[in-house]
Every structure is written in structure tokens, then in C-alpha cells.
DRENTORKOL-3810 file (N, C-alpha, C; in nm, 4 decimals):
REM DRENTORKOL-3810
@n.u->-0.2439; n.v->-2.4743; n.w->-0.1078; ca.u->-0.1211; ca.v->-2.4006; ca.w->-0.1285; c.u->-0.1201; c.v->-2.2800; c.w->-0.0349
@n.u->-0.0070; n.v->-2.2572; n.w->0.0218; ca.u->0.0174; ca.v->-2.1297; ca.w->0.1199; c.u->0.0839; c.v->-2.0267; c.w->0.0595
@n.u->0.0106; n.v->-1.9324; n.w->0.0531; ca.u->0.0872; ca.v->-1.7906; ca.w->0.0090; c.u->0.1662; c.v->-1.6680; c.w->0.1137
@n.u->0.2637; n.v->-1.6331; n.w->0.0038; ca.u->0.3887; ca.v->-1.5795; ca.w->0.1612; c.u->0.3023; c.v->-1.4628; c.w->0.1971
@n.u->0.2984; n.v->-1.4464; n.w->0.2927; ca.u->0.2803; ca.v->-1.3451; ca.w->0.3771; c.u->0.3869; c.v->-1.2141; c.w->0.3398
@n.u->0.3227; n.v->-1.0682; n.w->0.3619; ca.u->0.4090; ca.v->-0.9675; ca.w->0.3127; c.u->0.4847; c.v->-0.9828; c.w->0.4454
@n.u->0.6130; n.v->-0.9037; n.w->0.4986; ca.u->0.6104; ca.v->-0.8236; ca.w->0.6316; c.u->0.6834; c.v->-0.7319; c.w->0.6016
@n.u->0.6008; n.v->-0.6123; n.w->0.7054; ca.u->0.7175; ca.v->-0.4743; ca.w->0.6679; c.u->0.8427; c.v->-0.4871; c.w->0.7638
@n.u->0.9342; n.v->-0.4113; n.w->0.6829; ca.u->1.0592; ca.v->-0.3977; ca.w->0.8098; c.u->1.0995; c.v->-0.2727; c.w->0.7629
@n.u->1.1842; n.v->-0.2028; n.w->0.8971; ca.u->1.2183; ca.v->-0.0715; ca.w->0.8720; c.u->1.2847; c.v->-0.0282; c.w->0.7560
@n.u->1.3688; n.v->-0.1532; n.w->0.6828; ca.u->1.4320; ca.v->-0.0925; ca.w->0.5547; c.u->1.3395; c.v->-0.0501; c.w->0.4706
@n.u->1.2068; n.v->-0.0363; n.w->0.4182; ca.u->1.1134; ca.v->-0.0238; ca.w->0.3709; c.u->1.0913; c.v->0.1365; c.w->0.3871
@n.u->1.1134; n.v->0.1530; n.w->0.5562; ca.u->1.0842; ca.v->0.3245; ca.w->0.5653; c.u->1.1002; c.v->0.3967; c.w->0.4805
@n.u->0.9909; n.v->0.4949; n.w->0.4462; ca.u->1.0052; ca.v->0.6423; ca.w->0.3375; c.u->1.0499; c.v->0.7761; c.w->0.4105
@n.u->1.0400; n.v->0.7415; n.w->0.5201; ca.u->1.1481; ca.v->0.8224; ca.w->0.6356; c.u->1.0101; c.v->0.9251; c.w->0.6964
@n.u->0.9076; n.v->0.8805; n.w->0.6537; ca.u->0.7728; ca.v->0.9975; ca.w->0.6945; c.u->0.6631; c.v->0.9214; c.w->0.7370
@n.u->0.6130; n.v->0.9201; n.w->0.8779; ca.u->0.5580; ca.v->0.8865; ca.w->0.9721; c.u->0.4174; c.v->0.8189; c.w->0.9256
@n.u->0.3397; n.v->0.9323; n.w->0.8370; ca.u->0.2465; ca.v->0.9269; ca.w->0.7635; c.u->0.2285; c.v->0.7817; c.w->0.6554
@n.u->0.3426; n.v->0.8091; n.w->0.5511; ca.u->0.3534; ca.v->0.6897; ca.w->0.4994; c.u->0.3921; c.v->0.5874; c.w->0.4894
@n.u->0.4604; n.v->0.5404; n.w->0.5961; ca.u->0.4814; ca.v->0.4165; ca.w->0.6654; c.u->0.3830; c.v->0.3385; c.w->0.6972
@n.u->0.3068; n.v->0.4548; n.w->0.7399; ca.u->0.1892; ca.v->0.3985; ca.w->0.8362; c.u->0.0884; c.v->0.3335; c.w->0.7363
@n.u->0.0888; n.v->0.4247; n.w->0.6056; ca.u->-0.0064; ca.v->0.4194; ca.w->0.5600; c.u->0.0708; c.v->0.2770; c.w->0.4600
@n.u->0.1502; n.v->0.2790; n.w->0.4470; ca.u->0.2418; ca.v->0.1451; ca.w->0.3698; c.u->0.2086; c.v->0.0019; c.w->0.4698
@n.u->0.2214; n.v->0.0086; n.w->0.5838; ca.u->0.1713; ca.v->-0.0767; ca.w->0.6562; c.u->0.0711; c.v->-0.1401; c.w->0.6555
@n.u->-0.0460; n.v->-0.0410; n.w->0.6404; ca.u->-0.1717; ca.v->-0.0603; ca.w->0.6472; c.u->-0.1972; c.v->-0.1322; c.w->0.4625
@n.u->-0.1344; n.v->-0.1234; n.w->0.4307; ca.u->-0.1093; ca.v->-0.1904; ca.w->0.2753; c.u->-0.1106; c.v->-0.3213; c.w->0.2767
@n.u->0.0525; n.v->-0.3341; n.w->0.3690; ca.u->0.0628; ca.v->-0.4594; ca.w->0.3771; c.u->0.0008; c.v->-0.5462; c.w->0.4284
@n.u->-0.1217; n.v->-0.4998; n.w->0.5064; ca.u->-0.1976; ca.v->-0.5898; ca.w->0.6823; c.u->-0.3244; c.v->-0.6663; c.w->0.5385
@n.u->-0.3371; n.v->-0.4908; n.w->0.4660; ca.u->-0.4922; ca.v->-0.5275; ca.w->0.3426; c.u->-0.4564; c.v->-0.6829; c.w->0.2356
@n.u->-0.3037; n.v->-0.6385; n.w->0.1784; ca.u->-0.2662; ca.v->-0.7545; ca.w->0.0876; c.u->-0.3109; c.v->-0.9036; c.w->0.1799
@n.u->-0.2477; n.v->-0.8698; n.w->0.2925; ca.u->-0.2041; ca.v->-1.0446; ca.w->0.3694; c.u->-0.3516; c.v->-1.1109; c.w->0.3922
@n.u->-0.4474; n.v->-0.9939; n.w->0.4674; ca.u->-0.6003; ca.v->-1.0408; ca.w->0.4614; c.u->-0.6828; c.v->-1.0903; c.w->0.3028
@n.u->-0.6281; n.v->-1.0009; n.w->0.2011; ca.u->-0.6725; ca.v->-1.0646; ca.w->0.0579; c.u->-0.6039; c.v->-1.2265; c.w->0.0651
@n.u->-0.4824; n.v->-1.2103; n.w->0.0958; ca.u->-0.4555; ca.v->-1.3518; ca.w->0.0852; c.u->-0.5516; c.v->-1.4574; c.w->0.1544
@n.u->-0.5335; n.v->-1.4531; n.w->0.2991; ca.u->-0.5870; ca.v->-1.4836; ca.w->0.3804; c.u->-0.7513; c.v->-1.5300; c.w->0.2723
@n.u->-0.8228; n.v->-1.4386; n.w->0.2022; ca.u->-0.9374; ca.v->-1.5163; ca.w->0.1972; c.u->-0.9435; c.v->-1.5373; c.w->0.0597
@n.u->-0.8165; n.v->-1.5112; n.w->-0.0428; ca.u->-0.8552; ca.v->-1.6048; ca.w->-0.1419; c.u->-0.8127; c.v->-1.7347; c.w->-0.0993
@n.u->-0.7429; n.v->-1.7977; n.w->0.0425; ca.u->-0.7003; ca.v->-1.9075; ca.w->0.0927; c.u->-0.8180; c.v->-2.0062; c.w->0.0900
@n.u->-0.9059; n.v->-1.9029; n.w->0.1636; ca.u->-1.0319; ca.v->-1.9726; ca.w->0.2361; c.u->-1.1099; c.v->-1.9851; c.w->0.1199
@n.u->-1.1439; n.v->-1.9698; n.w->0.0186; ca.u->-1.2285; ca.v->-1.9340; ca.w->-0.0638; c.u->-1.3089; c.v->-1.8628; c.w->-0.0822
@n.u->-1.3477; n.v->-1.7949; n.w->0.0109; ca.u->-1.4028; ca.v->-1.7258; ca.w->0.0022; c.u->-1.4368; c.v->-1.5804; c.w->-0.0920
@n.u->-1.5439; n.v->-1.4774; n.w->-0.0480; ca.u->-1.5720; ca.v->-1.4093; ca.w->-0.1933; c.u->-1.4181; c.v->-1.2828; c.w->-0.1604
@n.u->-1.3641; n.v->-1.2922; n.w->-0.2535; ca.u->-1.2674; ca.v->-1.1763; ca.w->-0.2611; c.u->-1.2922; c.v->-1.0147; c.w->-0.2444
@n.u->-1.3968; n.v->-1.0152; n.w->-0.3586; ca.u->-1.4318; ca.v->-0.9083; ca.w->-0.3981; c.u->-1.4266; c.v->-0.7625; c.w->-0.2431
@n.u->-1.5133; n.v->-0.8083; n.w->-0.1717; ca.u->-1.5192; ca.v->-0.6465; ca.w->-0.0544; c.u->-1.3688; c.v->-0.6439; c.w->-0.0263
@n.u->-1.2742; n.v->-0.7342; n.w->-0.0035; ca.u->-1.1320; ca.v->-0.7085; ca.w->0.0186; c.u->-1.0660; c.v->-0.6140; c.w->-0.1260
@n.u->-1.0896; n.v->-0.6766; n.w->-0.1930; ca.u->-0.9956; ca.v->-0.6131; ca.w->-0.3461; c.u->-1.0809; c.v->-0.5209; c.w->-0.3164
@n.u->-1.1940; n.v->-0.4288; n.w->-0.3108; ca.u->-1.2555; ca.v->-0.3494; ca.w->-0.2873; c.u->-1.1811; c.v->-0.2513; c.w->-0.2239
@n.u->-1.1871; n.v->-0.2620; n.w->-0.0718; ca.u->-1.0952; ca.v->-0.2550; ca.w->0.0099; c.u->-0.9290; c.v->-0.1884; c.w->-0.0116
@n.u->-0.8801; n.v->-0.2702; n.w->-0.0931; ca.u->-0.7832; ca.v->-0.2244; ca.w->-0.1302; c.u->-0.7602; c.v->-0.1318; c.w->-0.2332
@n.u->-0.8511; n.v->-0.1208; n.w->-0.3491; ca.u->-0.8566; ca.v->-0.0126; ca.w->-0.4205; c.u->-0.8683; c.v->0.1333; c.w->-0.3735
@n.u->-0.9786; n.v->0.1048; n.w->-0.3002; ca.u->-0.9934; ca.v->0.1824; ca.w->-0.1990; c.u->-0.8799; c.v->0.2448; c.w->-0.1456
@n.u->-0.8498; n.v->0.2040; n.w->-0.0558; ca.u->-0.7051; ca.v->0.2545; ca.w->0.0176; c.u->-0.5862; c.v->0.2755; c.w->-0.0724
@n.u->-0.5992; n.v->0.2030; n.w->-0.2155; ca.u->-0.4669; ca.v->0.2797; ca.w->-0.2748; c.u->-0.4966; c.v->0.4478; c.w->-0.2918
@n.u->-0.5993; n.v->0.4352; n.w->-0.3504; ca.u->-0.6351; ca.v->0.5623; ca.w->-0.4351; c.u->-0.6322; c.v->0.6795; c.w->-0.2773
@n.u->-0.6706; n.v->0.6282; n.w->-0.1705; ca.u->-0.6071; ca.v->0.7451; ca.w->-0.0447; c.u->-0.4894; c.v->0.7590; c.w->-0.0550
@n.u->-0.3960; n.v->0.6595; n.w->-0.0158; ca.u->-0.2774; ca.v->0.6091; ca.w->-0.0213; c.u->-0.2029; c.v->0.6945; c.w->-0.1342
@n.u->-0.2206; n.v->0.6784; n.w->-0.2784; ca.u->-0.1648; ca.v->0.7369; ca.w->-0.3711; c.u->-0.1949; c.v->0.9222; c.w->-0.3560
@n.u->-0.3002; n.v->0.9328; n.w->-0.3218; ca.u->-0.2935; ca.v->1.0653; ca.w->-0.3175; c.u->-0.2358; c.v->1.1390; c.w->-0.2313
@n.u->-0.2060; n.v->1.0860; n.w->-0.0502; ca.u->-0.1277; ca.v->1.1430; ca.w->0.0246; c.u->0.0187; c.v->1.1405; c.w->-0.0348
@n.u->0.0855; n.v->1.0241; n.w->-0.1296; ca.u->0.1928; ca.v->1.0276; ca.w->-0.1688; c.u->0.2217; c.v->1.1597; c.w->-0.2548
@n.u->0.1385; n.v->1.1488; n.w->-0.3314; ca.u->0.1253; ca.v->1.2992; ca.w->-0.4589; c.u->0.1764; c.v->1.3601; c.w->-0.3791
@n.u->0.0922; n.v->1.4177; n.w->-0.2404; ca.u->0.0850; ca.v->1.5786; ca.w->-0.1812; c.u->0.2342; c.v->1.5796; c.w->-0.1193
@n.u->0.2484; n.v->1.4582; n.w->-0.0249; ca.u->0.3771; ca.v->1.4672; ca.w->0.0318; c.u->0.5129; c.v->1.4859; c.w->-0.0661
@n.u->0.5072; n.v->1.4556; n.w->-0.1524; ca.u->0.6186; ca.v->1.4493; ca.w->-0.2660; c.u->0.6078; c.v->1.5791; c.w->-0.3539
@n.u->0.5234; n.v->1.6129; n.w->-0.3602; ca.u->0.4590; ca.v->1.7964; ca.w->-0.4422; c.u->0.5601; c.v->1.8853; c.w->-0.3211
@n.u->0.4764; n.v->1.8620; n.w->-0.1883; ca.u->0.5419; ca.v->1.9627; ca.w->-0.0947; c.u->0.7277; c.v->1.9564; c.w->-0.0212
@n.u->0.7220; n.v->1.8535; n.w->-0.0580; ca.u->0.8955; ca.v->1.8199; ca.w->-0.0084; c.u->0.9342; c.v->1.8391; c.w->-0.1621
@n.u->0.9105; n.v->1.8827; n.w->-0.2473; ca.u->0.9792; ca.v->1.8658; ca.w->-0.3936; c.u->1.0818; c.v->1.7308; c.w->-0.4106
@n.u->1.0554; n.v->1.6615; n.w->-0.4132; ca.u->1.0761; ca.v->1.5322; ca.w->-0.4437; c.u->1.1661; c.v->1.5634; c.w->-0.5703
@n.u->1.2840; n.v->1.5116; n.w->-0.5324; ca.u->1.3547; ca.v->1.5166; ca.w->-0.7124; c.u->1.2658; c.v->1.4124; c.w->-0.8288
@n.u->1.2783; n.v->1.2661; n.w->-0.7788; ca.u->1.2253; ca.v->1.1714; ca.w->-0.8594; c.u->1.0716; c.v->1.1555; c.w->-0.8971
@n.u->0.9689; n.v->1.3097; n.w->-0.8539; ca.u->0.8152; ca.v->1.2931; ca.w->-0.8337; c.u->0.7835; c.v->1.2175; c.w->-0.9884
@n.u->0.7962; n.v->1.3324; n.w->-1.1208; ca.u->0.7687; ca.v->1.2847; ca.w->-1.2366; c.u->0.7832; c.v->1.1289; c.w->-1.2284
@n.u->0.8720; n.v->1.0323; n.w->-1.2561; ca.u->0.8825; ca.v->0.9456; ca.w->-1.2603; c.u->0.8051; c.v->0.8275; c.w->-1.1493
@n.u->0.8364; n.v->0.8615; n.w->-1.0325; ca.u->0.7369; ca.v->0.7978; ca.w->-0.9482; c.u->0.5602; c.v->0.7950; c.w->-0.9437
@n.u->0.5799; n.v->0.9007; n.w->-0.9556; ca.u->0.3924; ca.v->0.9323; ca.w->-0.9808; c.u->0.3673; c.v->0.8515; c.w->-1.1246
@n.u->0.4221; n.v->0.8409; n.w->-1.2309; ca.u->0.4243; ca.v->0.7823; ca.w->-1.3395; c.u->0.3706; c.v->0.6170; c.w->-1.2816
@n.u->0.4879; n.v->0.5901; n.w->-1.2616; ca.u->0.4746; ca.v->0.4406; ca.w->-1.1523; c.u->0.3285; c.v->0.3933; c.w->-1.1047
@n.u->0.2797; n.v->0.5177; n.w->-1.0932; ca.u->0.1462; ca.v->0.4942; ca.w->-0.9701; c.u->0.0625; c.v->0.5014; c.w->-1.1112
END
């Protein structure tokens, strides 16, 4: 069985350079998890991997959204 592939496209933009980038780099981690629960291989250092990078990921979001005062922060950070 083939699993879809993410892809980013600009409608996706958060309009900040930083987290695009770092949203990107999200999407490249998911497609490689795919990629080797395909193969069978061991999952685990990928999901690793990705925990990993959320918990960066989530925290640059915090700061950027703290310092732009974000109307919707409460609720979004909730999300996370």
C-alpha cells in the first residue's frame, strides 16, 4: 500500500520566514516516517526524530506568537 505524500504549498504560509521553514522541515520528517514504515523498517529513530523537532518547533511557535501578540495564542497553544 502507498501512502500520500504531504506537500507544502504557499497557501500553508504563516507569513514568517522562520516558520515555514520550520513547517517544511515537518513535512520532509512526516514523508521520510512514511517512507520507512513503507519499507519496514524500524520506525522508531524517525518518530524519534520527529518528536524531537515538534517540541523545537512548538516552542519557536509559543515565542513568535507571545511576541507578535497573536489574538488567537490561548486557543492555539491549547491545540499544541
Amino acid at each position: 500500500m502507498s501512502l500520500t505524500r504531504l506537500t507544502w504549498e504557499p497557501k500553508y504560509s504563516v507569513q514568517n520566514e522562520a516558520l515555514d521553514a520550520q513547517h517544511q522541515k515537518l513535512f520532509t520528517v512526516v514523508n521520510r516516517l512514511l517512507d520507512v514504515f513503507e519499507s519496514d523498517t524500524d520506525v522508531l529513530p524517525t518518530i524519534t526524530e520527529l518528536i524531537d523537532y515538534l517540541s523545537t518547533h512548538f516552542h519557536t511557535e509559543h515565542l513568535v506568537m507571545l511576541n507578535s501578540n497573536f489574538p488567537e495564542f490561548p486557543g492555539h497553544s491549547a491545540e499544541h
